[in-house]
C-alpha positions in Angstrom: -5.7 34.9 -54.1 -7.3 35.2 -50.7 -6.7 38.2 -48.7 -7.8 39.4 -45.3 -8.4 42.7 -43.3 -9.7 44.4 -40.5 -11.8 47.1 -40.4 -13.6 49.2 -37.3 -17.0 50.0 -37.5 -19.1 49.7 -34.7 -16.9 46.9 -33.2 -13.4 45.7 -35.1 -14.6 43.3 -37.8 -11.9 41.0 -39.4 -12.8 39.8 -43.5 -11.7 36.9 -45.2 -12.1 37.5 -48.7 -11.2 35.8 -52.4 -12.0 38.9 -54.5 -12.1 37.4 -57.9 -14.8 35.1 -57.3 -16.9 37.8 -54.6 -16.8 35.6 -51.6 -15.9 36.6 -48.2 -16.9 36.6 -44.4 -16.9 39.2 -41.6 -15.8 38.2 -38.3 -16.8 40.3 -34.8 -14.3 39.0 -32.3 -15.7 41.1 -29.6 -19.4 40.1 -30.2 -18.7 36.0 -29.7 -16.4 35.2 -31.9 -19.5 35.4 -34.4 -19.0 35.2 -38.5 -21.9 37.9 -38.8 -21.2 37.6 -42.4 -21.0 35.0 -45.2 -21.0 35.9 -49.2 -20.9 33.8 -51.7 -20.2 34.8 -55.4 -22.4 37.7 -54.4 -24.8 36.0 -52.9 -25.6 36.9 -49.2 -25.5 33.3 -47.4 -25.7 34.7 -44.3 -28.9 36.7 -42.9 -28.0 39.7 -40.5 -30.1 42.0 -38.5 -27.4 45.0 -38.2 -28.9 47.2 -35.5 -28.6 43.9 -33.2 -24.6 43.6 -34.0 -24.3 46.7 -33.0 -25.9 46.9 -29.6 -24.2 44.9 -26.8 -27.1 44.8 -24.7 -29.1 42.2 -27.5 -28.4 38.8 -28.8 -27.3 39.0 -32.8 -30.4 37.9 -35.1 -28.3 36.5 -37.8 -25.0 35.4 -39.0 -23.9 32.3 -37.1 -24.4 32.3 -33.8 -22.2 29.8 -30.8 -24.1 28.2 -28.6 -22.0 27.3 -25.6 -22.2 25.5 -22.7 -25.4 24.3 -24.1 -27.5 24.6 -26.8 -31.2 25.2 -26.7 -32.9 25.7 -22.8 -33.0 24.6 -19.8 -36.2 23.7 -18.0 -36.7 26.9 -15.6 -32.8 28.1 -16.9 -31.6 25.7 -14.3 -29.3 22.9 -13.8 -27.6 21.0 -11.2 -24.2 20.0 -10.7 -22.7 18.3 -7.5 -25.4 19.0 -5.8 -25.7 22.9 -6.6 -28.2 24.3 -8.8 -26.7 27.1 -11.5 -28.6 29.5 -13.8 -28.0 29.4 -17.5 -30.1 31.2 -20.0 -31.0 29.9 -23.2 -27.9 28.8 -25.7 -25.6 29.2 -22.6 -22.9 32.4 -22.7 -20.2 32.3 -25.3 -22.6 34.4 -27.8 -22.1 37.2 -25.1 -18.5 36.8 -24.3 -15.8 39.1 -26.0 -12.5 36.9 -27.9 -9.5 36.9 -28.8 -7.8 36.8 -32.0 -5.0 34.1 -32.2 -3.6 34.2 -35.4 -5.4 34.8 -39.0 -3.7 33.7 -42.3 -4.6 33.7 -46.1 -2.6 32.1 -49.3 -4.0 31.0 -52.8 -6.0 27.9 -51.8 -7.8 29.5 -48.3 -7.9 32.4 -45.8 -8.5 31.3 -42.0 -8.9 33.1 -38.8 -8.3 31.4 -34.7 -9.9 33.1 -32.2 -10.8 32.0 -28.3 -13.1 32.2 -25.8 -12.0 31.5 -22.0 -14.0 31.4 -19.0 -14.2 34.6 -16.7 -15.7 35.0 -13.0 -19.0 35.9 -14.6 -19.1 32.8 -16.5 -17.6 30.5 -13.7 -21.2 32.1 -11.3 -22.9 30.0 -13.6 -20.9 27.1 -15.4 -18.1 26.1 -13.0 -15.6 25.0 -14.9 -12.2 26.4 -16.7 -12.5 26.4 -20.5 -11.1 27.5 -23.7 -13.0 27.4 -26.8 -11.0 27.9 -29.8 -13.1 28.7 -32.8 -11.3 28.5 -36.1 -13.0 30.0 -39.4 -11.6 29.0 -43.3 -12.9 30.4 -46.2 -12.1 27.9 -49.3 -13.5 27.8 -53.1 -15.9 24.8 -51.9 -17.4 27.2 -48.5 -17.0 27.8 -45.2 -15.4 25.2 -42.5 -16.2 26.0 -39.1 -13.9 24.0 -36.4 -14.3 24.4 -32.5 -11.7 22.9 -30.1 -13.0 23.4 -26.8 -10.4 22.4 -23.8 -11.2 21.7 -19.9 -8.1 23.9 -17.9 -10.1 22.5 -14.7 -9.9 19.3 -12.3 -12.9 18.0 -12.9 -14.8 16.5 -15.7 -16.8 19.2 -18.0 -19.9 18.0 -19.7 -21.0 20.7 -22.2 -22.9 20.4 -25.8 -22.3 23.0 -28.5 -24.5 24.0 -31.3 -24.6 27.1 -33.9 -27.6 29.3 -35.3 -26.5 29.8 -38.8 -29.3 32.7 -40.2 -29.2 31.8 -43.7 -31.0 34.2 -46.0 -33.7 32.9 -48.0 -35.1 35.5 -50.3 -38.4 33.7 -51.5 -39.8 30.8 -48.6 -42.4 30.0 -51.0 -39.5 28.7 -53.4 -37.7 27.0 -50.6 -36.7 23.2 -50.8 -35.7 21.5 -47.5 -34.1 18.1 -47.2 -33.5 16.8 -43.7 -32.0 13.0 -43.1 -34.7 12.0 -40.7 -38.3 11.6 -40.5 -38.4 11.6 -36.8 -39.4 15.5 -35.1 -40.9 17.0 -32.4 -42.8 20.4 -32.5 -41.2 22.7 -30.4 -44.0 25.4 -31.4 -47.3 23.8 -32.5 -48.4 23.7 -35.7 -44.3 23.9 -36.8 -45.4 21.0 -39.2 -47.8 20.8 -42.1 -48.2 17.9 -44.3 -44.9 16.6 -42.9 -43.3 19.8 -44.2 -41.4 22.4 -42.6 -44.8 24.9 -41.9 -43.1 29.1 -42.7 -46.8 30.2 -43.1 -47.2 30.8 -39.3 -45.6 33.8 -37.5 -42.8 30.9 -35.8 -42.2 28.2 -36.0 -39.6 25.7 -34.6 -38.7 21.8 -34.9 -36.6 19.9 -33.9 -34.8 16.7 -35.7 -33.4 13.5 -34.2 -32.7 10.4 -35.1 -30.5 11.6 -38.1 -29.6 9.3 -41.3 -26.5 11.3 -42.7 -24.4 13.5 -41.5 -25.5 16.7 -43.9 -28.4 18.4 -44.8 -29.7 21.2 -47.6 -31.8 24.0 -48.5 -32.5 24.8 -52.1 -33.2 29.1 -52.8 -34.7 29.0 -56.2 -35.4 32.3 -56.4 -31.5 32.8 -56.3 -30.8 29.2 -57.8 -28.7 29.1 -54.3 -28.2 26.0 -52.9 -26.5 25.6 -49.4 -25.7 22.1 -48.1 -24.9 21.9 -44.0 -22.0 19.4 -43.6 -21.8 17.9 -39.9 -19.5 15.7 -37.8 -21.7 12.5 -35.9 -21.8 14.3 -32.5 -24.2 17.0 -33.6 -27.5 14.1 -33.3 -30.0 17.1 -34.1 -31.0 18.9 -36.3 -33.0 22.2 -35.2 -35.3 24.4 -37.6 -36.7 27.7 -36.0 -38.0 30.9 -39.0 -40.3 34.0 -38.3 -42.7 34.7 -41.3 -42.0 38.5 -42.1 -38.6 37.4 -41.5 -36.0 36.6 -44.7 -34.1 33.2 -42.9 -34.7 30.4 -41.7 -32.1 28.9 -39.3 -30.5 25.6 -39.8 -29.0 24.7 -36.5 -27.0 21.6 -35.9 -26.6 20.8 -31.8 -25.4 18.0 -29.7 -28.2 17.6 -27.7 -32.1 17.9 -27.4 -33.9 20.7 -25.3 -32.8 20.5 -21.8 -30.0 18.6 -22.5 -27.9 19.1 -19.2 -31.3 18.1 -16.9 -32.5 14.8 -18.9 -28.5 13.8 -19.5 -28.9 13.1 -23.0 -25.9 14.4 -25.6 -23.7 15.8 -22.9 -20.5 15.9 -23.9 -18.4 14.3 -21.0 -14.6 16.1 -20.7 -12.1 15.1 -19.2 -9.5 17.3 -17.6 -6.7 18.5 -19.3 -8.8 16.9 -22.4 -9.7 19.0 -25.6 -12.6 18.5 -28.0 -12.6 18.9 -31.7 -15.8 19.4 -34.5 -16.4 20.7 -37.4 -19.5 21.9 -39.1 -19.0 22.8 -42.7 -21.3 25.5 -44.9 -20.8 24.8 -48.6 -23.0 26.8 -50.6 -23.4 26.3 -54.5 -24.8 28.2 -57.6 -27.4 26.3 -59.6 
């Protein structure tokens, strides 16, 4: 049977758990909407960094990150939009914005929680448009389904591309097994790639994939015998790999479009007014 609760620590924190099997995830409305927590069978999934949950003032280094209006950066943080050029720092604003909750449920098969993001005056200085982005976690047997239905409110069209940063926690690299569906990359740090492998002997590195062949993607833990397998819809093109090497993650980032998206106009999402949005990215994680 799947439950749910909420408890307060630093900020109200809402779990989603099956008990039995010792799989659950913690969700930090105030602190974007973010699952800051994912465990499987006992098995952290999820990498966090607590201090940085618990300070307002920094981004979160782990769980799973939004990345809304954009994903990645934008050359010099700028953009322009009818003529008018806006600031927005890297992976846009909604990591920084305080939700809602809208409704959270649990029965015998799953346990799911709605919560929204909606523009403010803050946010409107720098994207100028009317949204809601309605995030919508369920925690089955089979993992983790994360679904985003973002809707313009304004009069104009909205472009926008969303991405996570899913902090999964590896606790061995040197046992890690990565299987990407493309062969085409770019270096976003040099040396990021070492004999066409992912390179996690440097102290970062970061890549970026395009051209994608399928619509999923995996990492292998043997040190755990973990396996964790990133399910995608087709509008996430790219796939983004970015780990620190005294660090226990690596991130596994599906986005809509490339670095500065918004200025080259390459995966902006287009939408129209009154128009919603719907993706889902699913996290199925299995013991080997």
């Amino acid at each position: 049977m799947y439950s749910y609760s909420m408890k307060q620590e630093r900020f109200e924190t809402y779990v989603l758990e099956h008990k039995e099997s010792g799989s659950y995830i913690e969700v930090v409305p105030e602190r974007g909407c973010i699952v800051s927590r994912y465990v499987y069978r006992g098995q952290d999934v999820l990498y966090l960094d607590q201090a940085t949950l618990d300070d307002p003032s920094k981004n979160i280094r782990g769980g799973n990150p939004i990345l809304f209006p954009i994903s990645s950066y934008l050359e010099n943080e700028t953009y322009t939009y009818e003529g008018k050029a806006y600031q927005l720092k890297q992976h846009g604003f909604a990591r920084q914005l305080a939700g809602q909750v809208i409704s959270v449920h649990a029965n015998e098969q799953e346990a799911s929680i709605s919560l929204e993001l909606v523009d403010d005056e803050a946010t409107r200085e720098r994207y100028p448009f009317s949204f809601r982005l309605m995030m919508t976690y369920t925690l089955k047997a089979d993992g983790l389904k994360i679904e985003a239905g973002i809707t313009n409110n304004d009069h104009k069209i909205m472009p926008y591309y969303l991405g996570y940063h899913p902090y999964f926690y590896v606790e061995d690299k040197a046992t890690l097994e990565l299987t990407i569906p493309s062969s085409s990359y770019n270096e976003m740090l040099p040396n990021s790639m070492a004999q066409s492998q992912f390179n996690m002997q440097q102290q970062e590195s970061n890549v970026i994939y395009d051209q994608l062949q399928a619509n999923s993607c995996t990492m292998i833990d043997r040190a755990r015998s973990l396996q964790v397998t990133i399910e995608y819809d087709e509008v996430y093109q790219y796939i983004v790999l970015w780990a620190l090497q005294d660090k226990p993650f690596i991130c596994i980032e599906p986005w809509m479009a490339p670095v500065n998206g918004m200025n080259i106009g390459k995966g902006i999402q287009q939408l129209a007014p009154g128009k919603s949005d719907h993706s889902a990215v699913l996290i199925r994680p299995q013991l080997l």
